[in-house]
C-alpha positions as CSV (number, residue, x, y, z in Angstrom):
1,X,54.4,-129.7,-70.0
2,X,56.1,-126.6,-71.0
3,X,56.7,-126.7,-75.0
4,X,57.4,-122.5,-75.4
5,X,61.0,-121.3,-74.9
6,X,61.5,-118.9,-72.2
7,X,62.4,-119.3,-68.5
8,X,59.6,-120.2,-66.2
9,X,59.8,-119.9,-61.7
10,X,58.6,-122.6,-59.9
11,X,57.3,-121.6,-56.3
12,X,56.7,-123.6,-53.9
13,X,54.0,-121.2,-52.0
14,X,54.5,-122.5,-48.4
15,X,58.3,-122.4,-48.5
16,X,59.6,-119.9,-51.0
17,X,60.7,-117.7,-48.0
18,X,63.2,-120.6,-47.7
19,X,64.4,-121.2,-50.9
20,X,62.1,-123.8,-52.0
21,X,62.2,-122.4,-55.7
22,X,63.2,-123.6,-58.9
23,X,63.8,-122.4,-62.3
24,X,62.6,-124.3,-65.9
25,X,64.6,-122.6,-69.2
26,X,63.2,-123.8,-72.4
27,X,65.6,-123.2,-75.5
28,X,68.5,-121.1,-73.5
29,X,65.8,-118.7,-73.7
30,X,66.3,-116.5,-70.7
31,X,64.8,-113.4,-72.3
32,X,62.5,-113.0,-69.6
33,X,65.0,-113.0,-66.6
34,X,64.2,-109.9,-65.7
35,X,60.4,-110.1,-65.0
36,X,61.1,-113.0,-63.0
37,X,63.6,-111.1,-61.0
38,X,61.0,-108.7,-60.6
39,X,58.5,-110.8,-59.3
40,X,57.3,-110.6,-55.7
41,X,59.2,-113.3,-54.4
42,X,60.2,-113.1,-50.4
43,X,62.9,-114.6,-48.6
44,X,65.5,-116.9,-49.9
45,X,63.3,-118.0,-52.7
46,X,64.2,-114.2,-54.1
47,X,68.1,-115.0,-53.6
48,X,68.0,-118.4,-55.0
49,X,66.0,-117.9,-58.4
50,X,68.8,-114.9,-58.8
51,X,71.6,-117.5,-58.0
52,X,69.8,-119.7,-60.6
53,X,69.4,-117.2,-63.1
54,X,72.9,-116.5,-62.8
55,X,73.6,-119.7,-63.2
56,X,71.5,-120.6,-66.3
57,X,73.4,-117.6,-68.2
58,X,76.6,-119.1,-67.3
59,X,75.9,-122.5,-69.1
């Protein structure tokens, strides 16, 4: 269970290269966005916790 705001990455180790990522935001916190973007993630899994980044400061 994740009780602390802030934005947590979910990586699914065998398939992150294709996408299979997801993100958790606690509290609209996503004051941490930017570490996670500069995490070492390769593939699509890099492109889609951008696209839902992007998407988490648009709601």
């Amino acid at each position: 269970m994740i009780t602390e705001t802030g934005s947590t990455a979910v990586i699914c180790l065998p398939h992150q290269s294709m996408g299979m990522v997801a993100l958790i935001v606690v509290g609209n916190d996503l004051s941490n966005a930017e570490q996670i973007l500069d995490a070492r993630i390769p593939g699509q899994g890099k492109d889609k916790i951008a696209a839902l980044i992007e998407e988490a400061k648009a709601t």
